[in-house]
Structures are given as structure tokens and as C-alpha cells.
C-alpha angles and dihedrals in degrees: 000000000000134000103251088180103082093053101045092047088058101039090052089046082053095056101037088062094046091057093041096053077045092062090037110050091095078065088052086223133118134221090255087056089044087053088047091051091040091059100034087062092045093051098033114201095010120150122256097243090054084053094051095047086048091052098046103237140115117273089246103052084058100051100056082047086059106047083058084053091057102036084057092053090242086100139046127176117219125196106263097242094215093040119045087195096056135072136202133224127230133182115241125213100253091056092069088066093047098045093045079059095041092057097046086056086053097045091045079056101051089042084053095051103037094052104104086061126083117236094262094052088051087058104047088042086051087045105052096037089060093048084049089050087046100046090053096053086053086057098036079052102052089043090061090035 
């Protein structure tokens, strides 16, 4: 028999992003902009390059996703001080609002979707999705090691 895992993690992340870009059109972000500002926040005056590397994605992707960000005045890029090449992202003021928006669109969809499940089953699902995504970076990490 077959792993259905892999598929319908993937199917139910697809369409929790659909019906994330759908709520926040009125933003004019997407989920993959939402992802950028999330971990910018998370990992405050890091270079884009190192952005790009946490969320997985080419320089360049980012980078077009950035340009959106700052033109939007959520982003600014600084000159990195110790690499003239590099820059390094900062967080502006007016993405707080937005992101606290933002959050409360994501958490109306998990709550939606989660719904069918009782409190306890939420946990351990939360729980053991985190300990899977863990044990992959580990993994991820000894095969570049």
C-alpha cells in the first residue's frame, strides 16, 4: 500500500494557502510574502540571502518578493555595514498592523479547518507535526554536514 502522507500534506498546505491569498487579497500580499515578513520578524536585520536560505527559496525569488514588500513600505533594505554586496532586511512600523491582520486571517483558517477535531486531538496533531518538521531539519542538517 501506498504513503498517502506525503500527498495529503501537501494537498491541505495547498489549500491552506489558496484560501489564505483569497482573505487577503484586500492586504495585496500572498502567503509567500506573509512567510518572508513572519520570519523576518522572527530573525530581525538578517540579510537577504540568509532569508532567502531560511525560507527555502532561490535569492532571487526573494528578492522580487521583496521589492513588493518595500515598495509597500513593510520592508527596507539596509547596506549590510561589514559587506558592501548584502543587504540586510528590517521590519518596518506599518507591517505590525498588517501582520497582526494578517494572523488573525490564519488563525480563522486553522480554526476552520481544525474544527472537526477536539481540543486534545489539535494538540497532539500540532505536536506531532512540529516533532516531524523537526526531525527533518535535523536530517536536512547531517546530510549537509
Amino acid at each position: 500500500m501506498y504513503s498517502k502522507f506525503g500527498f495529503l500534506s501537501y494537498e491541505i498546505s495547498h489549500t491552506i494557502r489558496q484560501r489564505f491569498n483569497k482573505n487577503a487579497e484586500s492586504f495585496g500580499l500572498t502567503h509567500a510574502q506573509w512567510r518572508a515578513l513572519v520570519h523576518l520578524s522572527e530573525n530581525k536585520n538578517c540579510r537577504q540571502v540568509d532569508l532567502a536560505e531560511i525560507l527555502e527559496v532561490k535569492p532571487i525569488t526573494l528578492a522580487r518578493q521583496i521589492d513588493l514588500l518595500e515598495t509597500a513600505g513593510l520592508v527596507r533594505r539596509n547596506k549590510d555595514s561589514d559587506d558592501r554586496r548584502a543587504y540586510r532586511l528590517e521590519l518596518m512600523p506599518k507591517a505590525l498592523p498588517i501582520m497582526a491582520a494578517l494572523w488573525q486571517i490564519t488563525d480563522t483558517i486553522e480554526d476552520e479547518i481544525l474544527a472537526i477535531l477536539s481540543t486534545e486531538d489539535k494538540s497532539f496533531l500540532i505536536n506531532s507535526l512540529e516533532n516531524i518538521k523537526n526531525n527533518l531539519s535535523e536530517k536536512l542538517l547531517d546530510t549537509v554536514k
